[in-house]
C-alpha positions, 0 to 999 in steps of 0.5 A: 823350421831349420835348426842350429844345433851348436855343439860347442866347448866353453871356458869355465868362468869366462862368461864374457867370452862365452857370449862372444863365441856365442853371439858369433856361432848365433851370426854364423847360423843365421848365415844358413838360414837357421830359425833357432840355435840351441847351445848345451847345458851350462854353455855361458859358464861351464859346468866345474863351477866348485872350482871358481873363486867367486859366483859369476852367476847371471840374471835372466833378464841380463840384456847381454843374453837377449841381444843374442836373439837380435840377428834373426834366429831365436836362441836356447842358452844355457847359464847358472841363473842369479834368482837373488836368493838363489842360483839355478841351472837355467836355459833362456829360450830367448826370440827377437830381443826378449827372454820368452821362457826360463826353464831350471833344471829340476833333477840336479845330480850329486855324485861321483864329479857331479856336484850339481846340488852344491851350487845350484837349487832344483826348480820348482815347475815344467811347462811348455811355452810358445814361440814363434815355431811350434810349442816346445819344452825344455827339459836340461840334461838329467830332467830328460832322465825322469819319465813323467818330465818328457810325459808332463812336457807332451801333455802341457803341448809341447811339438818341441821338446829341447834338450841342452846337455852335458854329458861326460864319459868314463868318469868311473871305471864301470860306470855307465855307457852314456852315449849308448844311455842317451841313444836308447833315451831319445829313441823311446822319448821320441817315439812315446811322447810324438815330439821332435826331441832336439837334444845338444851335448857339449864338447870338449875337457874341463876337470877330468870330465870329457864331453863327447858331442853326439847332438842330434834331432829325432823325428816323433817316429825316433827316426835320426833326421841331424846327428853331429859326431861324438 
């Protein structure tokens, strides 16, 4: 299985122009032979959402997002998700035209410049799906900080487990090392639960948080097999 790992910046609030990046970045994958592109955490909206005007949330079923899966490779997009009564930090896993699974980050942080409570409502469940590649899981940034969720994942049969982020640096003075967090984080979640952990970080600025990349694939012995810089 050859995977896209599309570490990439977004335009906060411009969903519209999000999906063009990413209907491209999808074609430029398929280009290379991949069979799935993963983009980051909130990649469709980005992530300061207290700074828009109005909600530009999108519902899962929105065709716009199935059509990305339409050029051959099968596509994880993360979107703040229109349930009707509620808004979720949701990532689509969508495969030849059709959504195949909806995960809603269940872990929302609410501190320093996260304020992921304020617009968005935790999930209420995690299970593994199947594709057309191997069972996988989700687990969207924070999730993937609770150890029973990638143990739940494993036990549910997840091979895969995807991990879509954002993950910013230096937001407080002494706060913590996030890159060395996540490095020592997917190393243990690699070699505990014996799954190929395909983690995707965003890159660039929005609010004062800056993104610092460091994608990458382990291998279920924790072994660093695709690394993109930070």
């Amino acid at each position: 299985m050859r995977v896209a790992l599309a570490q990439t910046d977004c335009r906060l609030g411009e969903v519209e122009g999000n999906l063009r990046e990413a209907d491209h970045l999808v074609k430029e994958a398929a280009a290379q032979d991949a069979q799935l592109v993963v983009f980051p955490e909130l990649s469709l909206h980005g992530y300061a959402l207290g700074l828009l005007a109005d909600d530009r949330s999108v519902r899962g079923s929105d065709p716009r997002l199935a059509r990305l899966s339409e050029h051959g490779p099968d596509v994880l997009i993360g979107l703040h998700e229109d349930a009707r009564l509620r808004r979720y930090n949701s990532a689509a896993y969508l495969s030849q035209g059709a959504l195949v699974h909806t995960h809603r980050k269940l872990y929302l942080p609410n501190y320093l410049a996260w304020e992921e409570r304020k617009h968005a409502s935790p999930g209420q469940g995690l299970r593994a799906f199947e594709t057309r590649w191997a069972r996988m899981a989700t687990l969207i940034c924070n999730d993937a900080w609770q150890p029973v969720l990638p143990w739940l994942a494993a036990q549910d049969g997840a091979e895969i487990l995807l991990v879509p982020t954002n993950s910013a640096a230096g937001l407080a003075p002494g706060s913590v090392d996030t890159q060395g967090y996540w490095r020592d984080l997917l190393l243990f979640i690699a070699r505990m639960q014996q799954c190929f952990v395909v983690f995707v970080n965003r890159v660039g600025d929005e609010a004062g948080a800056s993104f610092w990349g460091g994608s990458r694939v382990l291998d279920p012995w924790g072994n660093v097999v695709a690394e993109a810089p930070e």
